[in-house]
C-alpha positions in Angstrom: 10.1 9.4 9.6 8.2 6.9 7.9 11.5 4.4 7.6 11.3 4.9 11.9 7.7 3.8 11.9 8.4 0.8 9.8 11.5 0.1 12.6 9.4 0.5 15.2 6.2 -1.9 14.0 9.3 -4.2 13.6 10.9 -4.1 16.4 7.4 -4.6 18.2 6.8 -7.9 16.3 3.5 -6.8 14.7 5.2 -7.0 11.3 7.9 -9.6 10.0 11.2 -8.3 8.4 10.1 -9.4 4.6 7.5 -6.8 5.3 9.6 -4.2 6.6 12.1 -4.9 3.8 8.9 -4.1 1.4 7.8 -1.5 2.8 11.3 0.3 2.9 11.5 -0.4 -0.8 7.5 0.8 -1.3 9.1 4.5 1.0 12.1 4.8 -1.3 9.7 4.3 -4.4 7.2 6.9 -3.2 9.7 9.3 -2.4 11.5 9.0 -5.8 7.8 9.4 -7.5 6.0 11.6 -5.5 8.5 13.6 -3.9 5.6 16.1 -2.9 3.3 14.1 -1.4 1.9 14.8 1.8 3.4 12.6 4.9 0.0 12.0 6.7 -1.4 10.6 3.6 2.0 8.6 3.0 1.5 7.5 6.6 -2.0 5.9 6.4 -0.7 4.4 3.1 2.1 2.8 4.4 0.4 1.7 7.5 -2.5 0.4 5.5 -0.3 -1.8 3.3 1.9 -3.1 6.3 -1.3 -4.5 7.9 -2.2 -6.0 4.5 0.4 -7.6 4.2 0.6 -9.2 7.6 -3.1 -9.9 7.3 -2.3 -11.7 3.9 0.4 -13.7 5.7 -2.0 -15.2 8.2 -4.6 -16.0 5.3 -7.1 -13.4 6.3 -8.1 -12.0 3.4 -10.8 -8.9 3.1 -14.2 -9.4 1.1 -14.2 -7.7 -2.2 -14.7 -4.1 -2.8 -18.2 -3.3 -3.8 -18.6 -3.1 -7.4 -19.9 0.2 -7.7 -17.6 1.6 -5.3 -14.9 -0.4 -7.4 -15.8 1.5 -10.8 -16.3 5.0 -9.0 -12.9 4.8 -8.1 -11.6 3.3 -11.8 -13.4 6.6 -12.8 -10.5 8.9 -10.9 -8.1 10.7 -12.4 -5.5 9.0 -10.0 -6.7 5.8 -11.0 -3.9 5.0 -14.2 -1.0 5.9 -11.7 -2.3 4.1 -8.8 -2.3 1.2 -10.8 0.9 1.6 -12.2 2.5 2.0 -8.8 0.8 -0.6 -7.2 2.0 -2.9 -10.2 5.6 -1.5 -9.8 4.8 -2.0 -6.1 4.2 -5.7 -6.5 7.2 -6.4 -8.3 8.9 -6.5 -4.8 6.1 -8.2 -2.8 7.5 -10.7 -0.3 3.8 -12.2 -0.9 0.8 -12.8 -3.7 -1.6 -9.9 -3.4 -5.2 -11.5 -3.9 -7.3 -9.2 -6.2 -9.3 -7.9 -3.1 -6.5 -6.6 -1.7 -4.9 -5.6 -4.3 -8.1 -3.2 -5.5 -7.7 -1.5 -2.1 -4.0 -1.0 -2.4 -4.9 1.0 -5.6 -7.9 2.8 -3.6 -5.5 3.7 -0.9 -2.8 4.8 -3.4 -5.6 7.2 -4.9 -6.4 8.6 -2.3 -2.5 9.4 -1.6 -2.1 11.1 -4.6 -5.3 13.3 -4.2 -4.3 17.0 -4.5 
């Protein structure tokens, strides 16, 4: 399902292939890891990231997170594995992640793995 959405924003033009290629490798990888993980939360994740990447592409990047909000979310217990997926994640990046970004990839990750 989410392999179709990723073919579908594709074959509409609002993502390029590198980023479909990613996020195809970022499905397999969540799959493999979180095998249990609930599809409307793997959904928003997924689309988040595809429209950070495109946004990234055109060099429109998003303001910092707010500190506070920053450490409240370093405070989670998802926190570790977001940040270990996101790295893993990153290997396969068709693109540099600036650190804004990349602290809301690990946000959105959390909130993907809440229970």
């Amino acid at each position: 399902m989410l392999k179709q959405r990723i073919q579908i924003l594709q074959t509409g033009g609002v993502i390029g292939a590198d980023t479909a290629q990613f996020l195809n490798r970022v499905i397999d990888m969540m799959h493999a890891d979180y095998p249990d993980i609930d599809p409307d939360h793997a959904t928003m994740f997924t689309t988040h990231l595809a429209m950070a990447v495109e946004r990234i592409k055109k060099g429109e990047i998003v303001d910092a997170m707010d500190e506070f909000c920053w450490q409240q979310i370093q405070e989670t217990p998802e926190f570790p594995v977001a940040e270990e997926f996101r790295n893993k994640m990153m290997e396969y990046s068709p693109i540099p992640f600036p650190k804004s970004e990349s602290d809301f990839i690990v946000l959105h990750i959390c909130s993907m793995l809440e229970p």
